[in-house]
Steps between C-alpha positions, in 0.01 A plus 500: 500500500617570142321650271427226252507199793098462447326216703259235415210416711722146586721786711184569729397307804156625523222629260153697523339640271411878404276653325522764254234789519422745210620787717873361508537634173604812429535733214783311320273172471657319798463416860683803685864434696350601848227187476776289483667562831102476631499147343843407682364622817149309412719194428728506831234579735236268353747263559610584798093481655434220313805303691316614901817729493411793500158700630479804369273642787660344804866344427725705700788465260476657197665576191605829372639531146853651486595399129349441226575448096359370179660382167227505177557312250119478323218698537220365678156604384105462626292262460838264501563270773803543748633254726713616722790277648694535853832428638704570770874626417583587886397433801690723792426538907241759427470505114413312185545570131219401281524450115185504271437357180215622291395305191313599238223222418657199397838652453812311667741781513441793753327822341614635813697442813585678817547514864390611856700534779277472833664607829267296793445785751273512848136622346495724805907611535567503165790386607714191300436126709598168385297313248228290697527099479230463267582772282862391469324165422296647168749686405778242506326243308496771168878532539663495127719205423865620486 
């Protein structure tokens, strides 16, 4: 993605909302790069629970990340609101690349966006397996237009 292609939230298939916590700042007077890749996790795994497709005490498949990025554009700062929004670029045998929006309050352009890339393994083997039905399901309906 280039540099200055930043979304808006009507780019996102899904939403859910974060909360900022006076200990995301740090000693520059914003919230700190390394919560952000916690909120993208927060929003891709919230999701994925919310949807029944994935347990994260029993499902045998799960994801491991194996890429990761983020583009800033605005600083995000507490007590703001952040809503996070979720899309699906890619969906492979055993993979799926997840893009997340986060928007600053009210704001319609991105103060940040990134991505995960989750490679579904066996919980016990560790080893890559085939997206189950009703994960390929979830994840499927957040594919991007285009």
């Amino acid at each position: 993605m280039a540099r200055n292609d930043r979304h808006r939230r009507a780019d996102y298939r899904a939403f859910s909302d974060i909360s900022t916590r006076w200990m995301d700042n740090d000693v520059y007077g914003h919230v700190n790069n390394v919560v952000y890749y916690s909120w993208f996790d927060t929003a891709v795994n919230g999701h994925l629970i919310e949807q029944g497709a994935l347990d994260i005490a029993a499902s045998p498949t799960v994801g491991l990340v194996v890429e990761t990025g983020c583009q800033y554009f605005a600083p995000i700062a507490f007590p703001e609101r952040v809503r996070a929004g979720l899309r699906v670029a890619h969906v492979g045998n055993s993979s799926v690349r997840y893009e997340v929006g986060l928007f600053r309050n009210d704001d319609d352009e991105a103060a940040a966006q990134g991505h995960f890339v989750h490679v579904y393994v066996d919980r016990a083997t560790r080893r890559p397996v085939p997206l189950p039905e009703g994960l390929r399901r979830v994840v499927e309906a957040l594919l991007r237009a285009g």
